[in-house]
ZATORVEX-524735 format. One line per field, with one value per residue (C-alpha): residue number from 1; residue in one letter; x, y, z. Coordinates in steps of 0.02 Angstrom, whole numbers, padded with zeros to 5 digits. Example, Ala and Ser with C-alpha at 12.3 -4.5 7.8 and 13.67 -1.06 7.14 Angstrom:
2
i	1  2
aa	A  S
u	00615  00684
v	-00225  -00053
w	00390  00357
END
This chain:
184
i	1  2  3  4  5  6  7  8  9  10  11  12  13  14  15  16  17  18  19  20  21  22  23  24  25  26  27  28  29  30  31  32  33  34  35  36  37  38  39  40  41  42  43  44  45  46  47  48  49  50  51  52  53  54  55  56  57  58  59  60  61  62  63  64  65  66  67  68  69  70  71  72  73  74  75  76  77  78  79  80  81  82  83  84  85  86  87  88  89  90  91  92  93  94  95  96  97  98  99  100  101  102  103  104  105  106  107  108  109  110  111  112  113  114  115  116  117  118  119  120  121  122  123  124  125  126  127  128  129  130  131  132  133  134  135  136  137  138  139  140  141  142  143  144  145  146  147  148  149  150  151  152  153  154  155  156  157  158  159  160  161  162  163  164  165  166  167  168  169  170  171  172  173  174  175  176  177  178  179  180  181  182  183  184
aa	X  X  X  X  X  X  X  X  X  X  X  X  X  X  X  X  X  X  X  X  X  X  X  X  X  X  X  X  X  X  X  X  X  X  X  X  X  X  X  X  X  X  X  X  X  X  X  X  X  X  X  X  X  X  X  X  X  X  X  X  X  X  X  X  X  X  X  X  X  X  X  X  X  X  X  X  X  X  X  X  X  X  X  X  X  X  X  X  X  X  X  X  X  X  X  X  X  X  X  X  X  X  X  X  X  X  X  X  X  X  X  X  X  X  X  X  X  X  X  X  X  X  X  X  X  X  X  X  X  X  X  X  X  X  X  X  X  X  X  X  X  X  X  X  X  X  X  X  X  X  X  X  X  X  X  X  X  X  X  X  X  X  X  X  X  X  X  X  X  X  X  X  X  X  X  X  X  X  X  X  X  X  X  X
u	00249  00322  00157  00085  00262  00221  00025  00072  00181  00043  -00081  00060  00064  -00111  -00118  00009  -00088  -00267  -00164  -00114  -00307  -00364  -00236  -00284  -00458  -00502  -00405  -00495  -00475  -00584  -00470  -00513  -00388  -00406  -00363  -00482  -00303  -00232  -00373  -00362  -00184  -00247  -00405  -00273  -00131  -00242  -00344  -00206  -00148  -00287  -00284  -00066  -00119  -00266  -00165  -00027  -00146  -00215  -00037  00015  00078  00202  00147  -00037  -00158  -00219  -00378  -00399  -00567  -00606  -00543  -00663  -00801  -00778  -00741  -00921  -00993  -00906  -00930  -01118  -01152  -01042  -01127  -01314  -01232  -01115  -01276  -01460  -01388  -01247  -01328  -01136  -01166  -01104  -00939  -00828  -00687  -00810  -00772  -00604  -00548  -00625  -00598  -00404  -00380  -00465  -00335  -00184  -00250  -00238  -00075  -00015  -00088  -00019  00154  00182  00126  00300  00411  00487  00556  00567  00418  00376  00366  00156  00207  00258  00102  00002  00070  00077  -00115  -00141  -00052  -00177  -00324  -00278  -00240  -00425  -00507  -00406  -00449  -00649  -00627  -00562  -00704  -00831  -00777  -00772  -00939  -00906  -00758  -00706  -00648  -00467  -00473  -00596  -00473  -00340  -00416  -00464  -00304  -00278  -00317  -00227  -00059  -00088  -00133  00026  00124  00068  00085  00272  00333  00251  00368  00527  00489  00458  00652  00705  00658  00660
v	-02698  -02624  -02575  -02752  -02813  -02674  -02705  -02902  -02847  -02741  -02903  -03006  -02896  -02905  -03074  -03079  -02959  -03056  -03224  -03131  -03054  -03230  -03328  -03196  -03149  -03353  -03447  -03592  -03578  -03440  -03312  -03126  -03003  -02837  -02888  -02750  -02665  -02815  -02821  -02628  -02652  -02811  -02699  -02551  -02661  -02762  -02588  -02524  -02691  -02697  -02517  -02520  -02713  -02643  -02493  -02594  -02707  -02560  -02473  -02479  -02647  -02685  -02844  -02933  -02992  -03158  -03150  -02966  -02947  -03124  -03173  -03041  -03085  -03283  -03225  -03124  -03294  -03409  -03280  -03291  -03477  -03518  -03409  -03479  -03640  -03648  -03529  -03637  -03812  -03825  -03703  -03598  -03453  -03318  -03217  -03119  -03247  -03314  -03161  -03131  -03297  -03285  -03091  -03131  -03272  -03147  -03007  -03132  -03188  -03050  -02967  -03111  -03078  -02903  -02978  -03088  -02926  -02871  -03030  -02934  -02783  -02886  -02973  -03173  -03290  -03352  -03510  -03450  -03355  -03502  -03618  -03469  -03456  -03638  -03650  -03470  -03582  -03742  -03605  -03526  -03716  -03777  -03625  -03648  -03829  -03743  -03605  -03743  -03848  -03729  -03736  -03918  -03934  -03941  -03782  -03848  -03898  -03756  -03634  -03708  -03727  -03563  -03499  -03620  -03482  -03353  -03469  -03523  -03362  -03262  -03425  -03406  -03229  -03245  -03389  -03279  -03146  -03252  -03319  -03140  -03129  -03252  -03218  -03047
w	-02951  -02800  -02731  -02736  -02632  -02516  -02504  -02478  -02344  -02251  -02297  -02221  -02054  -02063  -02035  -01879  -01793  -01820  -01785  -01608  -01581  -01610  -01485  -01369  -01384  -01412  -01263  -01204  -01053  -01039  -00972  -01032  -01107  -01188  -01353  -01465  -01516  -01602  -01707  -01742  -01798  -01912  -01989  -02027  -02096  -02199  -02273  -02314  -02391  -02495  -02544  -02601  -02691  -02793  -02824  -02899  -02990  -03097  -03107  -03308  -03355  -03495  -03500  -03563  -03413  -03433  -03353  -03325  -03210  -03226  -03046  -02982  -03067  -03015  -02827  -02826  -02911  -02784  -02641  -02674  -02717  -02545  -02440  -02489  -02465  -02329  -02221  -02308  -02333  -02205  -02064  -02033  -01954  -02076  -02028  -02106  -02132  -02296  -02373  -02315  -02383  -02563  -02566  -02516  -02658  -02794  -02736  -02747  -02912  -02975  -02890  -02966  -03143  -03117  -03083  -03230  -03341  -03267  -03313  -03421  -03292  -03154  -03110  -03132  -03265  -03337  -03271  -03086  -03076  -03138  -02998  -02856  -02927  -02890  -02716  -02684  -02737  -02651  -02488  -02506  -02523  -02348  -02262  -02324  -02251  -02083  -02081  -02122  -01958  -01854  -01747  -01755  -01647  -01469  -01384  -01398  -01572  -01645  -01563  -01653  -01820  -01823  -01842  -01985  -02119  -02046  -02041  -02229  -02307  -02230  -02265  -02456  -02453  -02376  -02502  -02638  -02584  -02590  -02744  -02817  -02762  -02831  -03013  -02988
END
C-alpha cells in the first residue's frame, strides 16, 4: 500500500507542475515564456506516478479485489466510445487530456480497489473506497465537461477552465490521501 501513497504523491506533484506549465505556457495575454521544463518535471513525476501506483496495485493483497481488471477494461471501453464521440459527433480536436482523464480515474479506481484489499493492515474500509470511487468518477465526468468546452470559450475563460482538471484531480488525489490517514 505504501507504493500507491507514494505513486499518488508523484501523480499529485505531477499535477502542480502541469498546473504551473499551463498558467505559464497559456497566459492570455499572449506573453511568451520558456515553460518546456515545467512540463518535463510534470511528464517525469507523473511516469513515475504511474509506474510506483501500478506497482502497488499488483503488490500481494491480503484482502479480495472487488472488481479486479474490470476498471481497465471499462476505461479502454469508455476511452474508445468518447473519443469517436467527443472527435465525429462533437468535432473536439483530440488531445491528450481525453486519455489522461479516463486513464487517471481507471488508475485511482483501482489504487483504490488495491487499498480496501488492505483494510485489514492498514488500508480503507469497501465503503470508503466505494465513495472515494464515486467522488474519482464524479472528478473524471467534471473534468470531461471542462475538456469538452474548451475550444468553445474565450481566451480568458478557456485559459481558466483548462486548469479545471488539473485542480480537481490533485484535489481528489490529496483528500484521498488524508482520508487514507485517517483510517489508517
Amino acid at each position: 500500500m505504501n507504493k500507491i501513497i507514494l505513486g499518488t504523491e508523484s501523480l499529485i506533484a505531477c499535477c502542480a507542475f502541469y498546473l504551473i506549465w499551463w498558467v505559464l505556457a497559456f497566459r492570455p495575454d499572449g506573453r511568451k515564456m520558456t515553460t518546456w521544463f515545467w512540463l518535463v518535471f510534470a511528464a517525469l513525476f507523473g511516469l513515475a506516478g504511474v509506474v510506483i501506483t501500478v506497482m502497488g496495485i499488483n503488490s500481494e493483497k491480503p484482502g479480495i479485489s472487488l472488481f479486479g481488471i474490470g476498471p481497465m477494461i471499462a476505461g479502454i471501453v469508455i476511452y474508445a466510445v468518447l473519443l469517436y464521440v467527443t472527435s465525429h459527433f462533437m468535432h473536439r480536436q483530440v488531445t491528450t487530456e481525453l486519455i489522461l482523464i479516463v486513464g487517471w480515474a481507471v488508475l485511482e479506481i483501482s489504487a483504490l480497489d488495491t487499498m480496501q484489499c488492505f483494510n485489514s493492515v492498514g488500508g480503507i474500509t469497501t465503503k470508503t473506497a466505494l465513495i472515494l470511487m464515486a467522488v474519482v468518477i464524479l472528478m473524471a465526468v467534471a473534468s470531461m465537461v471542462a475538456y469538452l468546452l474548451y475550444y468553445s470559450l474565450a481566451a480568458v475563460k478557456g485559459y481558466i477552465d483548462g486548469m479545471i482538471p488539473l485542480i480537481l484531480i490533485a484535489g481528489t488525489m490529496i483528500a484521498e490521501l488524508v482520508v487514507v490517514s485517517i483510517q489508517g
